[in-house]
N, C-alpha and C positions, 0 to 999 in steps of 0.2 A: 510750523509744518503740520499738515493733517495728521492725524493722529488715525484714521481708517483710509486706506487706499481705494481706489477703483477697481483693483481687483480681489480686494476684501468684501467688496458688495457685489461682482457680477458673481463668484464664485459662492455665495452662502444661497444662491439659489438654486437647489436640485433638480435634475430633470424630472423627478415624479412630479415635486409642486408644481412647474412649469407647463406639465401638460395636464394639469386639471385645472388649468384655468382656460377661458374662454381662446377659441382663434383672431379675437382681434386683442386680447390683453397680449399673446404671444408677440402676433406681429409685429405691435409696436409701443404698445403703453407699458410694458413693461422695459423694455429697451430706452426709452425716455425717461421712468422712472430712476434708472443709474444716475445721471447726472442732478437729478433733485435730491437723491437721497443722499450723496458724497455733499450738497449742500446743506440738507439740514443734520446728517449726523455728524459732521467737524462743527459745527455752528452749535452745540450742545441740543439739539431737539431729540425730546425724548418720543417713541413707539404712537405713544397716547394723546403727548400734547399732537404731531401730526393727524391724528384721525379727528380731535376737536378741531382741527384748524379744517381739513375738509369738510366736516360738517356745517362749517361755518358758509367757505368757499361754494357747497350747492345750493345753502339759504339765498346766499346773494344773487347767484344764478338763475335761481330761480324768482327772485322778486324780476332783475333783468328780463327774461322770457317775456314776465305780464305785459312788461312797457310796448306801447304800441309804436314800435319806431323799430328800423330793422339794423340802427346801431346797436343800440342797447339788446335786444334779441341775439344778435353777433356776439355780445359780451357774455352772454347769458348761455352761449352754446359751448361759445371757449371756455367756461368757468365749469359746463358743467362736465366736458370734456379732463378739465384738471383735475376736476375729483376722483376721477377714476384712476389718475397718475399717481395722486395723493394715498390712494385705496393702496397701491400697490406698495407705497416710499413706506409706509409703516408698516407693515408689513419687511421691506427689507430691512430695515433697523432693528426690528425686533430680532431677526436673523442672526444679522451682522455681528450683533451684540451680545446673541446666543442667550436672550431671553426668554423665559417661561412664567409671562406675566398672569397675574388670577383675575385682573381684570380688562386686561387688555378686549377680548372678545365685548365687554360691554360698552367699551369705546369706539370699539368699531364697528358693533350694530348700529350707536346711537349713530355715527355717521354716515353707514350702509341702508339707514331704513329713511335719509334724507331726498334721496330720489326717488324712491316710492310714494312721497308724499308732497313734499314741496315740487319736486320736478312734476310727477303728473300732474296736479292742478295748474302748475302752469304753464302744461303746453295745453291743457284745456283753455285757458283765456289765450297764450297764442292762436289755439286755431279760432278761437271767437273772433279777435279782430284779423284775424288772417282771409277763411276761407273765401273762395269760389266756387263748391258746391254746393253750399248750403241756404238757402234762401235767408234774409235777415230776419222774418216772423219766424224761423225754429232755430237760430245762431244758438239762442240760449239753452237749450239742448244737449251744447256740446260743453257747458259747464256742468250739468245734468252726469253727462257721460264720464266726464274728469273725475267730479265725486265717486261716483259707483265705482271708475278705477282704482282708486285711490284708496277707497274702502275696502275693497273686495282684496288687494295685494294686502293693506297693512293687516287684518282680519284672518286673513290665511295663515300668515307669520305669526300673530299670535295663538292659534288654534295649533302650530307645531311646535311652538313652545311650551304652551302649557299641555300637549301631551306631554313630552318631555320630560317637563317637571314633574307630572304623578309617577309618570314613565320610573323617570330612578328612584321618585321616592319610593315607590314598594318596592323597587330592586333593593334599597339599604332596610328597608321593612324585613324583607325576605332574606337580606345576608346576602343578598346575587351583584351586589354590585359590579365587583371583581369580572362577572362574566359579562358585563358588557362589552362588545368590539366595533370599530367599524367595517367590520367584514362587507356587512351592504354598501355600503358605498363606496366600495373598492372592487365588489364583483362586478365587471362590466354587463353583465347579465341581470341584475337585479334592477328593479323597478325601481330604486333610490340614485343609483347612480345613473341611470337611462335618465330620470329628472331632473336632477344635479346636470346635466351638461346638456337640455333643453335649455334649461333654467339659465343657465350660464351664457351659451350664445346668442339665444334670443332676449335676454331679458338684458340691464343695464349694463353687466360688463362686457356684453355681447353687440349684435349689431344696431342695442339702439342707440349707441354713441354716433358712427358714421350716419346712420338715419334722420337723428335730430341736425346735422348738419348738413346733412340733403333738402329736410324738410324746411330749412330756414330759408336756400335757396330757389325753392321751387312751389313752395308758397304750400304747401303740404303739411301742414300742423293736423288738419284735419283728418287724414288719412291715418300717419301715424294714430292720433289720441284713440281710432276706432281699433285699430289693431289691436292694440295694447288692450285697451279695455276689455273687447273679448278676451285675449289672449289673461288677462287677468281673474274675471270672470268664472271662464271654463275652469283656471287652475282653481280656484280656490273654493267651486264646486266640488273640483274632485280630489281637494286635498281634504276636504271637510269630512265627505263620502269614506276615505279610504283610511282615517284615521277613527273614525266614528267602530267600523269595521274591524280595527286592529284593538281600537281598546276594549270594547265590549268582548272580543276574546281574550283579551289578557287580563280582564277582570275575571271571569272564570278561572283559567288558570291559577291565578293570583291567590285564589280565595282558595282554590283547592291545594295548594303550596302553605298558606296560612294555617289551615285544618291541618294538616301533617308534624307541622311544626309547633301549632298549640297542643297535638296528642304525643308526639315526643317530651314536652316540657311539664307532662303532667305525669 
């Protein structure tokens, strides 16, 4: 007998989670996701081991895209379509199970930053042997274009990370840890959360899942990879811009917090 019901897993998901995630995880990747995750949490799969295993699931996907055949392409769209189902199962397990893992989030960047990287280059060699807009003296171009995508998303991600990390470490410097919230990215007014659900619809959990699935049948790789590319591009100009911005004020602040608290301990 299962040991977690069906409605052990539709029920550990709340409506707040539910609606900060994208309108196509809503409509139906999450709804899918019930019946994968009732499989692998009676089947003993833990939170963690599921997010390796989609990471695994977009490598593959993505090797598939390269092949110039539009079976293997097909397999490559449904794998990379799974992952996003995969994105969600661990996540419900973690739930289910009422876990507050310390490294879970690192399992599931390494598998959340697998589309950012393997998926874009490889719908840049998709659209190489794909297009019809592109003449064949500038195809290679669009591997050209794939990289810069490619860079410019993973590049971004790490430039809000290692804010982050100075971020708290002078917060535990300063004794302020305690006051950190996510206030911003729950005011729907705030620039963080306005970005958060750009970020979310447009980007992977958003409609470029239904789009890589358009793009396979309409011979469109090449469209998508330009999109994206800018769309990556502009973001990670202007994430660069606006954190560059936010630290160099908080280095002041910081050091005039420092000064305070070195004349108090004297």
């Amino acid at each position: 007998m299962a040991k977690y019901s069906m409605k052990d897993i539709t029920s550990s998901l709340t409506k707040k989670k539910n609606s900060r995630s994208s309108l196509w995880i809503q409509l139906w990747v999450r709804k899918f996701s019930f019946p994968i995750t009732y499989f692998f949490i009676n089947t003993g799969w833990s939170a963690n081991q599921v997010s390796v295993l989609s990471w695994i699931v977009i490598a593959i996907g993505a090797v598939c895209l390269c092949i110039n055949n539009f079976w293997w392409m097909l397999a490559g769209v449904i794998l990379t379509n799974f992952w996003l189902v995969l994105d969600c199962v661990d996540g419900n397990i973690a739930r289910v199970k009422k876990l507050n893992s310390f490294m879970g989030d690192y399992f599931d960047a390494v598998a959340g930053y697998g589309p950012f990287s393997f998926t874009t280059m490889a719908i840049g060699i998709a659209a190489y042997n794909t297009t019809t807009l592109v003449p064949e003296e500038y195809k290679h171009w669009l591997l050209v274009v794939a990289g810069v995508a490619a860079f410019s998303n993973l590049y971004m991600r790490l430039v809000h990370q290692k804010y982050l990390n100075c971020y708290f470490a002078a917060k535990k410097i300063l004794g302020e840890l305690e006051d950190i919230t996510l206030k911003d990215t729950e005011d729907k007014r705030s620039f963080a959360y306005i970005r958060e659900a750009i970020d979310k619809n447009l980007g992977v959990n958003g409609i470029f899942q239904p789009w890589i699935i358009i793009a396979l049948f309409t011979n469109t790789f090449d469209i998508m990879l330009c999109f994206y590319a800018l769309y990556y591009v502009v973001s990670f100009i202007a994430i660069c811009f606006l954190y560059c911005i936010r630290a160099s004020k908080f280095e002041v602040e910081a050091q005039e917090k420092r000064k305070l608290l070195n004349a108090k301990q004297l």
